[in-house]
VEXMARVO-554988 format. One record per residue: residue in three letters; z, x, y of N, C-alpha, C, O, CB in turn. Coordinates in Angstrom, 2 decimals. Atoms other than C-alpha are relative to their C-alpha. Glycine has a CB too. Example, Ala and Ser with C-alpha at 12.3 -4.5 7.8 and 13.67 -1.06 7.14 Angstrom:
2
  rest      nup    neast   nnorth     caup   caeast  canorth      cup    ceast   cnorth      oup    oeast   onorth     cbup   cbeast  cbnorth
   ALA     0.00     0.89    -1.19     7.80    12.30    -4.50     0.00     0.90     1.20     0.66     1.94     1.18     1.25    -0.99     0.03
   SER    -0.06    -0.82    -1.19     7.14    13.67    -1.06     0.73    -0.77     1.09     0.90    -0.26     2.20    -1.42     0.41     0.46
end
This chain:
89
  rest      nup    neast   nnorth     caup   caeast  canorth      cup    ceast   cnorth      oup    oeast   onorth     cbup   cbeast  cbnorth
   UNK     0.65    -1.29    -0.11    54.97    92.91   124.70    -1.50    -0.19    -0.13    -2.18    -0.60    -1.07     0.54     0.99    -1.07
   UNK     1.41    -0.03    -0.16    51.78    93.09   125.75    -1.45     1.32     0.98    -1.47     1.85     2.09     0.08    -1.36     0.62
   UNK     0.69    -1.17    -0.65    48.86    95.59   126.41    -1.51    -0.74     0.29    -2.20    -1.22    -0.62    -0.06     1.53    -1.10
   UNK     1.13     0.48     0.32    45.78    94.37   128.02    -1.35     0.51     0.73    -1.14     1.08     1.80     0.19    -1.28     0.14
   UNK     0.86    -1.05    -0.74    41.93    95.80   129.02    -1.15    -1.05     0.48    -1.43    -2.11    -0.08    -0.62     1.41    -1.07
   UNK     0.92     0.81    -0.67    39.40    94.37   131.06    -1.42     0.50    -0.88    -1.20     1.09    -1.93     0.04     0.30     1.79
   UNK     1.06    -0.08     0.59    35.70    94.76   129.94    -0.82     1.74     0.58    -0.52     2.10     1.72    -0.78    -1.54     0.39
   UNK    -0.06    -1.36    -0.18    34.11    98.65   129.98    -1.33    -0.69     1.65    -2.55    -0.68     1.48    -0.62     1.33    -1.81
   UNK     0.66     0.15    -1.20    32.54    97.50   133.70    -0.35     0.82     1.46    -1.00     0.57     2.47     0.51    -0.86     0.23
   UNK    -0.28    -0.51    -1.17    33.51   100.23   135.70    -0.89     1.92    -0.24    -0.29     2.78    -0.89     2.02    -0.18     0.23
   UNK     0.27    -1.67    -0.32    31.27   104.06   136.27     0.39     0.67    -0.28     1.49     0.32    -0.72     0.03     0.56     0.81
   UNK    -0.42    -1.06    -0.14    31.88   107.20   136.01    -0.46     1.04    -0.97    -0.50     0.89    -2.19     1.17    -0.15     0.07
   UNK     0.23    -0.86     1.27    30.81   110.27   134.52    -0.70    -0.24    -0.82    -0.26    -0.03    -1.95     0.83     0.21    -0.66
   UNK     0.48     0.58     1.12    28.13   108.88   132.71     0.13    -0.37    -0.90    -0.47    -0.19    -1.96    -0.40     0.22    -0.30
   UNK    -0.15     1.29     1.38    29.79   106.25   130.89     0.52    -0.94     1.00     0.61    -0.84     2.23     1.32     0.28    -1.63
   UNK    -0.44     1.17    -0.67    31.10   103.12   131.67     1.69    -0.14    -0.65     2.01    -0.07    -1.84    -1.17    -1.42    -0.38
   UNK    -1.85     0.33     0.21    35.18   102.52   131.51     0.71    -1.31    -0.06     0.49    -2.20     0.77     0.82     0.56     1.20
   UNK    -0.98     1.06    -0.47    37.76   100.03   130.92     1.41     0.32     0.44     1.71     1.50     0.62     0.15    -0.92    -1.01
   UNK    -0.74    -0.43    -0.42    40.90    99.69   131.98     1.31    -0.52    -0.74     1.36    -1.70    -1.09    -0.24    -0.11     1.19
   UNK    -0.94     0.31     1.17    44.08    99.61   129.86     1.52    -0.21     0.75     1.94     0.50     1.66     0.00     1.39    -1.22
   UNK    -1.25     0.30    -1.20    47.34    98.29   131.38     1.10    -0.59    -0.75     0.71    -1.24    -1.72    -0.43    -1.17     1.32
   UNK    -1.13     0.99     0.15    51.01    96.76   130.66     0.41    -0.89     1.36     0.41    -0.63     2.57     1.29     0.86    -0.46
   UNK    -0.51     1.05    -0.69    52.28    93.66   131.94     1.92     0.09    -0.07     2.72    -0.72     0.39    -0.75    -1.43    -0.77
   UNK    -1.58     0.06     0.30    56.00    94.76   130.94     0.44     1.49     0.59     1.26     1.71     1.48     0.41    -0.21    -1.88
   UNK    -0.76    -1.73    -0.76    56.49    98.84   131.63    -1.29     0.89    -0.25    -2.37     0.40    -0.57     1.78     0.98    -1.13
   UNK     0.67    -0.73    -0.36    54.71   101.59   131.90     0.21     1.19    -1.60    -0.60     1.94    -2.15     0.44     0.34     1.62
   UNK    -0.44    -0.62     1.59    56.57   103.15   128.45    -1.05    -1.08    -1.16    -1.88    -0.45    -1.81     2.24    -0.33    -0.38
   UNK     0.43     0.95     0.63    55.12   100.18   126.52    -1.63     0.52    -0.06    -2.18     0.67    -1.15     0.41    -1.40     0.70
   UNK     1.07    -0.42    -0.08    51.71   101.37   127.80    -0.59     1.69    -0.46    -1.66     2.07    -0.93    -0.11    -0.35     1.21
   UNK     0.05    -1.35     0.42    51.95   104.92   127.19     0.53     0.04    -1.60     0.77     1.19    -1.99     0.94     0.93     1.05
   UNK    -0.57    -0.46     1.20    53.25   104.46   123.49    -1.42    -0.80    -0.63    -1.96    -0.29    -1.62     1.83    -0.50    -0.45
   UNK     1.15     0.46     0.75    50.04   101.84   122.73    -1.28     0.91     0.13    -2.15     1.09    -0.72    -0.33    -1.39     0.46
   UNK     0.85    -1.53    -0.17    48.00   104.85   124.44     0.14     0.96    -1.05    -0.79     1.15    -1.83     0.46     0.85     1.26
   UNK    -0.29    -1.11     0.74    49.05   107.28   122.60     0.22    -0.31    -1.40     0.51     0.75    -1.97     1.09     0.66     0.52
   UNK     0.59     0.86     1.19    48.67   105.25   119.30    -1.46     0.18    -0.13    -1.95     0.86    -1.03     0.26    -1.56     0.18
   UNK     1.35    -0.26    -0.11    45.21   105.12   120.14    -0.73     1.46     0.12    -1.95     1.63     0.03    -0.29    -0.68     1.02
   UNK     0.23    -1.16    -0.13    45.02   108.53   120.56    -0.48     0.84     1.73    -0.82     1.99     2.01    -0.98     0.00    -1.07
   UNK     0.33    -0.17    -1.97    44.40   108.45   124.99     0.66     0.98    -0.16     1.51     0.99    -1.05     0.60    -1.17     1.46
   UNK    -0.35    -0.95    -0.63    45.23   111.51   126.30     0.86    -0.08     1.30     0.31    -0.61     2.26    -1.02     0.52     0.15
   UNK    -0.96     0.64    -1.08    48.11   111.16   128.81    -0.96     0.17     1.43    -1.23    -0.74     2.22     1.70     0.96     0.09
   UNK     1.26    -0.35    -1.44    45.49   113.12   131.76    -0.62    -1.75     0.34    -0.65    -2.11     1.52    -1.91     1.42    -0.77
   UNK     0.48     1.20     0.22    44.01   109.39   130.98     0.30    -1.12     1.01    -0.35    -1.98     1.61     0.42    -0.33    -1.19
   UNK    -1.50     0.85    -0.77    47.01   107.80   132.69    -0.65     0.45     1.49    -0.95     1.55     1.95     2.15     0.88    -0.44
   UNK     0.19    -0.83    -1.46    46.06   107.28   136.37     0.57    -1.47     1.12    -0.02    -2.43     1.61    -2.21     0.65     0.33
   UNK    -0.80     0.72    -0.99    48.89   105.58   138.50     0.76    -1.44    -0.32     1.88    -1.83     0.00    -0.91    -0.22     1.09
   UNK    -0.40     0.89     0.61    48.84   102.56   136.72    -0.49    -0.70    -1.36     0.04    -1.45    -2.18     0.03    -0.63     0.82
   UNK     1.14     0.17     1.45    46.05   102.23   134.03    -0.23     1.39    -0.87     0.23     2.48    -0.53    -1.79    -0.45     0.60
   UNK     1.12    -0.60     0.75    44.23   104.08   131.70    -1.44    -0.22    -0.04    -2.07    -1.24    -0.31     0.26    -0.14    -1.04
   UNK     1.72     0.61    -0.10    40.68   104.40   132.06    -0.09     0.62    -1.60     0.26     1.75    -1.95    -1.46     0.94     1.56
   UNK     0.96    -0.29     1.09    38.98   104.09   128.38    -1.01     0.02    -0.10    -1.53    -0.84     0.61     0.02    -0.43    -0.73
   UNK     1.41    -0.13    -0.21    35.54   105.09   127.66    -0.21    -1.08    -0.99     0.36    -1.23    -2.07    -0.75     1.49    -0.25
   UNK     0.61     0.95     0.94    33.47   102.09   126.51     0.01     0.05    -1.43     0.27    -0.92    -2.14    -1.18    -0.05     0.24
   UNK     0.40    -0.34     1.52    32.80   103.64   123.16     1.53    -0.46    -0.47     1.48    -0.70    -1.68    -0.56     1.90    -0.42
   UNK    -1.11    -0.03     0.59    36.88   102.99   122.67     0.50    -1.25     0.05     1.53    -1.55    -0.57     0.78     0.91     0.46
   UNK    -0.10     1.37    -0.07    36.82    99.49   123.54     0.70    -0.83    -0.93     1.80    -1.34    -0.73    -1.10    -0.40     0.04
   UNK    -0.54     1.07     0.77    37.07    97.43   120.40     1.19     1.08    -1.15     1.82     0.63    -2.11    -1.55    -1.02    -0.90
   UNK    -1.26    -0.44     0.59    39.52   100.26   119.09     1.21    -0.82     0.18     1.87    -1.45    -0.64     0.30     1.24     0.48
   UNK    -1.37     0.80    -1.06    42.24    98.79   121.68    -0.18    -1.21    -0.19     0.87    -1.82    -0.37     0.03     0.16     1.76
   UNK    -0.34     1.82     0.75    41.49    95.15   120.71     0.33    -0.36    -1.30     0.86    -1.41    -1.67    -1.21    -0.96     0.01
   UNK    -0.53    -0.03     1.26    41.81    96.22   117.15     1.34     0.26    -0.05     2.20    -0.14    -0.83    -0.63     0.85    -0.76
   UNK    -1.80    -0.37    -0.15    45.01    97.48   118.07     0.58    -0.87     0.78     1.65    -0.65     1.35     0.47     1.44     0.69
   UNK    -1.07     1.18    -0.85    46.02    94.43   119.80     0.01     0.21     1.77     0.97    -0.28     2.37     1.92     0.31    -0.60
   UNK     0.35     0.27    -1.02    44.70    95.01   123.31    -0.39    -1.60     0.59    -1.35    -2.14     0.03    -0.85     0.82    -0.02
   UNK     0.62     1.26    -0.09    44.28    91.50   124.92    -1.06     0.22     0.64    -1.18     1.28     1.25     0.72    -1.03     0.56
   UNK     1.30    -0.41    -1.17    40.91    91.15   126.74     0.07    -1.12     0.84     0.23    -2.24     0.36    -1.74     0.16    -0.61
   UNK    -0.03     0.81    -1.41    40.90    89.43   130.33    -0.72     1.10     1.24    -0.66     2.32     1.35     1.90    -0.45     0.44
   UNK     0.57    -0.67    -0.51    38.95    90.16   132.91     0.51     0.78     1.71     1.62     0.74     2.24    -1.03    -0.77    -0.17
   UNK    -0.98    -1.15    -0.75    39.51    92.57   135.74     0.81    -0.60     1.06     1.97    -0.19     1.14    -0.85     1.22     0.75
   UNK    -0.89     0.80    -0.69    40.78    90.20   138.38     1.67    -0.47    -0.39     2.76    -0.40     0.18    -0.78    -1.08     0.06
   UNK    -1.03     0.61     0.43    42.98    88.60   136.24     1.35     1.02    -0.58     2.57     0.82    -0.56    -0.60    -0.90    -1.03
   UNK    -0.96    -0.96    -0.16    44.25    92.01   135.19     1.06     0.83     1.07     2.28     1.01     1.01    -0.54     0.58    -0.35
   UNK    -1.01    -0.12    -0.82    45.06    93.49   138.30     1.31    -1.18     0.55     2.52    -1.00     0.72    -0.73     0.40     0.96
   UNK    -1.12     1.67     0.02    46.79    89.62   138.96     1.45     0.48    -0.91     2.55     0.63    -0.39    -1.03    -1.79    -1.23
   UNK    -1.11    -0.29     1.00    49.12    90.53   135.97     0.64     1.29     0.00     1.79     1.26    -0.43    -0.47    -0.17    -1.29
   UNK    -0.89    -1.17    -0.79    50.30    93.93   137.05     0.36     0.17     1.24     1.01     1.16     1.58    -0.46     1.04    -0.05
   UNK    -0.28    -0.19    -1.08    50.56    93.32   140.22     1.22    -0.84     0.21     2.07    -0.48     1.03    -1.05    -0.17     0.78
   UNK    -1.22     0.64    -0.07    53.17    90.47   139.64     1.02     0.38    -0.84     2.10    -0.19    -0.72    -0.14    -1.21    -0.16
   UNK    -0.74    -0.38     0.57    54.75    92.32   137.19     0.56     1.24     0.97     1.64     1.74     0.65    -0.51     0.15    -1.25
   UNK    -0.81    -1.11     0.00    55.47    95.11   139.21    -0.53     0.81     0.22    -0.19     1.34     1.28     0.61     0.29    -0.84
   UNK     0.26    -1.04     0.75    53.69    97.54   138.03    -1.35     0.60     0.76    -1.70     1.77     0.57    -0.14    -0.44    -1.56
   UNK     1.00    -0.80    -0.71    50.71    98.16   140.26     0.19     0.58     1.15     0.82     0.25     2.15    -0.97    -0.60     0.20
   UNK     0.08    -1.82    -1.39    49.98   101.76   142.42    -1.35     0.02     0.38    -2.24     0.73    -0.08     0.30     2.09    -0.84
   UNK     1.39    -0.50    -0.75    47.18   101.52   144.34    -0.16     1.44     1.15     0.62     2.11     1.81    -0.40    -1.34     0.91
   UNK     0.21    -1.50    -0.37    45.35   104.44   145.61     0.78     0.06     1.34     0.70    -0.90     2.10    -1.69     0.49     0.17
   UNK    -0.59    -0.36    -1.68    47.38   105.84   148.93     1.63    -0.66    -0.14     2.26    -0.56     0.91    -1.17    -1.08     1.59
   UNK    -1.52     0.27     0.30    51.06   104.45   147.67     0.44     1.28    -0.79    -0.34     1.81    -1.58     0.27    -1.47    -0.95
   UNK    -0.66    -0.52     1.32    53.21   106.66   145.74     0.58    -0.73    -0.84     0.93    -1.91    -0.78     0.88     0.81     0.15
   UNK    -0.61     0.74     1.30    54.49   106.09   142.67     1.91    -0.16     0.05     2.74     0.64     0.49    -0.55     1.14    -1.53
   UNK    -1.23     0.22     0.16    57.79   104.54   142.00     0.72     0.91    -0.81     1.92     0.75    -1.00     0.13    -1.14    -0.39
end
């Protein structure tokens, strides 16, 4: 069991985001979310976007950190990635 977030690298909304993901299910991810206190709205297809400021929360809580390549890499062989214009399983 594993939950893991890339580095807060990504725009939006005047902040910068990371991205929070399982390599096993999509339950697994939504229960370490919601530990953390993410807001399900948060949840988008296959990640969670976290705002920078929440960063070393999720590594305190056992987030692994790897970077974004290597993340999508690891959901995508698991399974588990929805890119934009697919539906969801």
């Amino acid at each position: 069991m594993t939950v893991y977030i890339d580095p807060p690298n990504w725009p939006g909304h005047g902040r910068m985001w990371s991205h929070l993901v399982s390599d096993t299910s999509f339950e697994e991810l939504h229960v370490f979310a919601g530990a953390l206190g993410c807001p399900r709205r948060a949840f988008e297809r296959d990640h969670y976007d976290l705002p920078s400021h929440r960063y070393a929360d999720a590594v305190r809580a056992g987030a692994v950190e790897i970077g974004s390549k290597e993340l999508v890499r690891r959901i995508t062989r698991a399974g588990l990635r929805r890119p934009k214009g697919r539906p969801a399983a």
